[in-house]
C-alpha positions in Angstrom: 0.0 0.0 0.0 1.1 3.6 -1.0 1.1 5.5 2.2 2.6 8.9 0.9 3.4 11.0 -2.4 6.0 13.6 -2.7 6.9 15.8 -5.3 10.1 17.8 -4.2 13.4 19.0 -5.6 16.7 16.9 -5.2 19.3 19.7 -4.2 20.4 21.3 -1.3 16.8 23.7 -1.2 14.9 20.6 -0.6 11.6 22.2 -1.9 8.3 20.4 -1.7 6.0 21.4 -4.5 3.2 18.6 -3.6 3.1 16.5 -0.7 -0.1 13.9 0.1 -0.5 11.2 2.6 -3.3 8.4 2.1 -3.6 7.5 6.2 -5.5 9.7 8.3 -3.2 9.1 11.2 -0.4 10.8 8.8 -1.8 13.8 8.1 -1.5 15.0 11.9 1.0 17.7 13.2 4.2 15.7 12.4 3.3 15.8 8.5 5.6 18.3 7.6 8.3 16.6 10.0 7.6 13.4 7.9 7.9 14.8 4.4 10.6 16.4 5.5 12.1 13.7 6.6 11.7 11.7 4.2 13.3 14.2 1.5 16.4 14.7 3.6 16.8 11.0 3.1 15.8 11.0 -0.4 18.5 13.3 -1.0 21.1 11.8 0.9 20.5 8.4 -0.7 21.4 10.1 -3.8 24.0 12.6 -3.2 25.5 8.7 -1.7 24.7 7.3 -5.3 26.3 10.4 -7.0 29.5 10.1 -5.3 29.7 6.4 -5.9 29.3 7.3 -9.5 31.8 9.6 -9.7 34.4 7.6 -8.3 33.4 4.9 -10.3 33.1 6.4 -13.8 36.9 7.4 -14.0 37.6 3.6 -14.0 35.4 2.5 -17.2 36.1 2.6 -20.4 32.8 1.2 -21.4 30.4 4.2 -22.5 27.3 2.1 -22.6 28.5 0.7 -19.2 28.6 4.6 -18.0 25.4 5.4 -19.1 23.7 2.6 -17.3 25.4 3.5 -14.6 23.8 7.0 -15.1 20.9 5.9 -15.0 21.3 4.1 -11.7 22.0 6.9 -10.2 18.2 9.0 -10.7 15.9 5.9 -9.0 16.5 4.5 -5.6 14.8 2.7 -3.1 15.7 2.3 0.5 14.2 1.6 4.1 12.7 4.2 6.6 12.3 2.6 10.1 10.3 2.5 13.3 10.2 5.8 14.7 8.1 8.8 16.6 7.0 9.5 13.2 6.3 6.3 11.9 4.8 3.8 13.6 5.7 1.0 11.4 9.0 0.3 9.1 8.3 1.5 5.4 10.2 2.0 2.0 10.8 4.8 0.3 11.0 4.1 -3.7 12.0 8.0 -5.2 12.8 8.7 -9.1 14.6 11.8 -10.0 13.7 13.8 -13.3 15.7 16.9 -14.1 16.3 18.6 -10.6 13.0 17.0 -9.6 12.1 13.8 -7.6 9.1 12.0 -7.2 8.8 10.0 -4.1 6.6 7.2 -3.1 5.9 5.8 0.3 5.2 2.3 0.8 4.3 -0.4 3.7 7.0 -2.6 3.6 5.3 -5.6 1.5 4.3 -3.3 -1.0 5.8 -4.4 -5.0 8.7 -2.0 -5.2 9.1 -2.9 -9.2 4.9 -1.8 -9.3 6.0 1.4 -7.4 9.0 2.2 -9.8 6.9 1.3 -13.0 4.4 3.6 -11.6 6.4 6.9 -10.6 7.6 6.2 -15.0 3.5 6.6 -15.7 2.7 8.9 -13.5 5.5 11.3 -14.4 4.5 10.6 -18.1 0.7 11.5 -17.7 1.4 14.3 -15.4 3.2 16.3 -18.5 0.4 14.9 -20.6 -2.0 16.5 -18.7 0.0 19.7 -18.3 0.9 19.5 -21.8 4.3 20.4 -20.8 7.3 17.7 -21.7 9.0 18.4 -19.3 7.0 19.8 -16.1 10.2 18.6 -14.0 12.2 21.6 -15.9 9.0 24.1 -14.4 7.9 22.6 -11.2 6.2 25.6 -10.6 3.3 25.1 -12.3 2.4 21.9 -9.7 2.1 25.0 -7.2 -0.3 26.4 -9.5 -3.0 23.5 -9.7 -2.7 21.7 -6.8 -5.8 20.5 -6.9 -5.1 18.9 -10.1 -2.0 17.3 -9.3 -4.3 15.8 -6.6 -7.1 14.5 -8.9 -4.2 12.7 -10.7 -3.0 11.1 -7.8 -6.7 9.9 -6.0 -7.2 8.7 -9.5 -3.8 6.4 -10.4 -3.5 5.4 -6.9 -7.1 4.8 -5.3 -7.1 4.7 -1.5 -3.2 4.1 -1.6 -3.2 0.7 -3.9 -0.6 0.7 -6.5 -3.5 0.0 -10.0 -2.1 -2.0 -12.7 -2.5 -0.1 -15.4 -2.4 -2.3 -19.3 -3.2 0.6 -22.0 -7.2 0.3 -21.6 -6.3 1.4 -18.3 -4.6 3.9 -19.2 -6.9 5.0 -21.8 -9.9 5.1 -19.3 -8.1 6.6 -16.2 -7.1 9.5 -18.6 -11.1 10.0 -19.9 -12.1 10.1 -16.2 -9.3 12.6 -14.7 -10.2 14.9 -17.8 -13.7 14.8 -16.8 -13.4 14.8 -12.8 -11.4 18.0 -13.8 -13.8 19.7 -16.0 -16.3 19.0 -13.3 -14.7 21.0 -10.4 -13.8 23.7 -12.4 -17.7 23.8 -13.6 -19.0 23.7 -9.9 -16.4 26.2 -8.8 -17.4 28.5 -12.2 -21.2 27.9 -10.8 -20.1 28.6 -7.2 -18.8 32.3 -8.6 -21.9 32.7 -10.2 -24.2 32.2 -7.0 -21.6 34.5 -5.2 -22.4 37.5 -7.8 -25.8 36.9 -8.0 -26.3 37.0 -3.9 -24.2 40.6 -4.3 
């Protein structure tokens, strides 16, 4: 089970630009301590990956080697245990995109490979539906529809389970988030309208 979804930059700022938890007991006055948290550790798991690179890319010769190696470097996955903030162990499974990372939380017996196939999708749909390439290079426009970002996430993860998604998945998840969307923006267009009226 997804228990958290982060969407935060992988420097030395350590910027959340969307942060969600699925548990009710999450979302309490530690939340901030837990995202940031689990950034901190997101970030250090890399910077430890980065280095490691770096030392080892002087000694191969091998470009395609390199480049996998490269690679390597922008996913991770590692363990977050018991603590005051979380009550049980979890895993952290975090894939880096530009100078942006998007981070999942998981229970422990959750299907890390699932988790990593779905941070690929989810990236890919979320500059779909932004009809940006590359909304990692202008994280800024997450902190302009939140609410959107949101309605993407309730939709491709459901109450925290990881959804296989085959393409007439896809196809249908992406017909009901347009439509979800164009719903709220009608009933807050008709919400205005009521407020003018009353004036």
């Amino acid at each position: 089970m997804v228990v958290g979804f982060l969407i935060h930059s992988l420097d030395e700022t350590q910027i959340t630009y969307f942060s969600y938890f699925f548990s009710a007991h999450l979302n309490d006055e530690h939340s901030i301590k837990r995202q940031n948290l689990i950034i901190s550790q997101v970030y250090q798991n890399y910077d430890k990956k980065l280095q490691s690179f770096n030392i080892l890319q002087t000694n191969i010769e091998n470009n395609y080697s390199k480049q996998l190696m490269e690679k390597s470097v922008g996913v991770g996955v590692f363990r977050v245990p018991e603590s005051s903030l979380f009550q049980k162990p979890k895993v952290v499974v975090w894939k880096k995109v530009l100078n942006l990372c998007y981070t999942l939380i998981l229970s422990p017996d959750e299907n890390r490979m699932a988790a990593q196939h779905f941070l690929k999708f989810f990236i890919q749909l979320l500059n779909e539906h932004f009809k940006n390439n590359t909304v990692s290079s202008k994280p800024k426009l997450l902190l302009t529809k939140p609410e959107e970002v949101l309605i993407l996430i309730e939709k491709t993860i459901p109450n925290g389970n990881l959804v296989y998604a085959n393409s007439f998945v896809v196809k249908n998840l992406r017909t009901e988030i347009e439509a979800t969307i164009l719903n709220k923006k009608k009933n807050l267009k008709d919400l205005e309208i009521k407020k003018a009226i009353k004036k």
